[in-house]
N, C-alpha and C positions, 0 to 999 in steps of 0.2 A: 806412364806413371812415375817420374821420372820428377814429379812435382815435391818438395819434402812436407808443401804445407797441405796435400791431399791427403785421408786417412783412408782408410778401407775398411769400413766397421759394421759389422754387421747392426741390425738396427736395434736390436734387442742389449745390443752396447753402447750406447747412444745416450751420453749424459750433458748436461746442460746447469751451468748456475740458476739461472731464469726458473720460475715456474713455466710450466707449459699447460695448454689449453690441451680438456681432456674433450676425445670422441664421445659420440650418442654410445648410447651402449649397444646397439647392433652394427657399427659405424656407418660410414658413408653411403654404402651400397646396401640400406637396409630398404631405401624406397624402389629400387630398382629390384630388388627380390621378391619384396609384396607386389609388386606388378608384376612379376612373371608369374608365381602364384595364383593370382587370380585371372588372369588370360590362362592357366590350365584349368582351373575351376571352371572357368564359362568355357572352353572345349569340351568337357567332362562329361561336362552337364548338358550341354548340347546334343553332343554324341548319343548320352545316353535316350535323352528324349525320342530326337530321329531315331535310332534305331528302333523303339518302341513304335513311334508310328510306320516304322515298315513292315514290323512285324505283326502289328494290325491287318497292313493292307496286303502281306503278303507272307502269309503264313509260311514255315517251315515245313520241309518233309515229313519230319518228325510229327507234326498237329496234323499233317492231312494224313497220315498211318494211323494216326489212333484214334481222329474221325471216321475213318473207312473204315473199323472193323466193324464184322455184323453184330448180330444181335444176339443176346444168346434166346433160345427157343421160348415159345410164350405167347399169351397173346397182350399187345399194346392197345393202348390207343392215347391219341392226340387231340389235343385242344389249345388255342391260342390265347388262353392266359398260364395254363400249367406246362406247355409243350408236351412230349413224348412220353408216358408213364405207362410202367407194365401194367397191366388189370388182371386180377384172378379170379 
């Protein structure tokens, strides 16, 4: 740096006679953001989906525990519009 007509200026020092052309107001790398953005939206949302249909097709411990408990005493009975209801 040995140059005398080099400056070293930070850019926030940086003056100019000219007008200058002003950025978009998100600047440059605003289209490049919104595109990351929504590649995690459609992950997200993905994610969420499949997991729903796995937990469809493959229920948790937890849902097969609180399927499998008995009944409490009584008598039921069943029918295939209403399913399983106590009768007294």
């Amino acid at each position: 740096m040995d140059d005398p007509k080099l400056i070293d200026l930070e850019p926030h020092k940086w003056r100019s006679d000219r007008p200058k052309a002003r950025e978009p107001v998100f600047g440059s790398g605003f289209a490049n953001l919104a595109a990351i953005g929504i590649a995690i939206a459609v992950l997200l949302g993905l994610s969420y989906f499949v997991r729903g249909q796995l937990n469809a097709w493959w229920p948790s411990r937890s849902e097969q525990v609180e399927t499998g408990k008995p009944l409490p005493p009584g008598n039921y009975t069943w029918s295939p519009d209403k399913g399983l209801q106590k009768s007294d």
